[in-house]
C-alpha positions as CSV (number, residue, x, y, z in Angstrom):
1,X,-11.6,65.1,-15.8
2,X,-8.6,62.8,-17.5
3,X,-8.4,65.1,-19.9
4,X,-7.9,68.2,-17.8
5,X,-5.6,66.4,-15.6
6,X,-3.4,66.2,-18.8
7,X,-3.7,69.4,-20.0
8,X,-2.5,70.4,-16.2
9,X,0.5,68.0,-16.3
10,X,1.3,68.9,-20.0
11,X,1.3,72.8,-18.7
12,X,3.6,71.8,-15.6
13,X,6.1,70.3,-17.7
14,X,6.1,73.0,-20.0
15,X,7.0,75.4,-17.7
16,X,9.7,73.3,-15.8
17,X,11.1,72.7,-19.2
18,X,11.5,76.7,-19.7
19,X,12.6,77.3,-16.4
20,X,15.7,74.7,-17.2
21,X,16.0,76.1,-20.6
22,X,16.6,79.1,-19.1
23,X,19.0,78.3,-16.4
24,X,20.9,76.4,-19.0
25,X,20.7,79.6,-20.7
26,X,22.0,81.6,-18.0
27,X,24.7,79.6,-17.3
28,X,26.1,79.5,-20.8
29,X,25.5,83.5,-20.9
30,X,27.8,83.5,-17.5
31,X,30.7,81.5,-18.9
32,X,30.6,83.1,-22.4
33,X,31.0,86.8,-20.3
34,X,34.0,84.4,-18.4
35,X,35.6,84.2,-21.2
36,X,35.4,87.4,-22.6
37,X,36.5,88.9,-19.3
38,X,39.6,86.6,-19.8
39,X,40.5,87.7,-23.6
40,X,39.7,91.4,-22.0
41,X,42.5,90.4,-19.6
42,X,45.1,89.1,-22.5
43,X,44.9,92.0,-25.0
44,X,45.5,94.4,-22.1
45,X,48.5,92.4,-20.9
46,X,49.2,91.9,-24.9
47,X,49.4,95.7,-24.9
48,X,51.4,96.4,-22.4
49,X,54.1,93.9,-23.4
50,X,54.2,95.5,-26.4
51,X,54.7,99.1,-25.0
52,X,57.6,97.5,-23.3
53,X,59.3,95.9,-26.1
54,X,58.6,99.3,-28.0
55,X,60.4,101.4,-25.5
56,X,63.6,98.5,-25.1
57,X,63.7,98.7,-28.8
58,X,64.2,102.4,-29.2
59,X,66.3,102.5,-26.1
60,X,69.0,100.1,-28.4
């Protein structure tokens, strides 16, 4: 009866510790995408700056 009580607990645990695996997981998926999204957001600004500077340069 001990024993299977321990194999129950020892299950429980196992499976709350993948459930916060995962979420930890999840989170650190979400902020990596946040910071993609950001560096998406950069170049594109990058680019057009430097469409702009190429047209003020070839208007001198």
């Amino acid at each position: 009866m001990i024993a299977m009580a321990t194999l129950l607990l020892a299950g429980c645990g196992g499976k709350a510790e993948k459930e916060a695996a995962a979420k930890a997981e999840a989170a650190e998926i979400e902020q990596t995408e946040a910071v993609s999204s950001q560096i998406d957001s950069t170049i594109q600004e990058i680019e057009a700056a430097a469409m702009k500077l190429d047209t003020l340069l070839n208007d001198l």
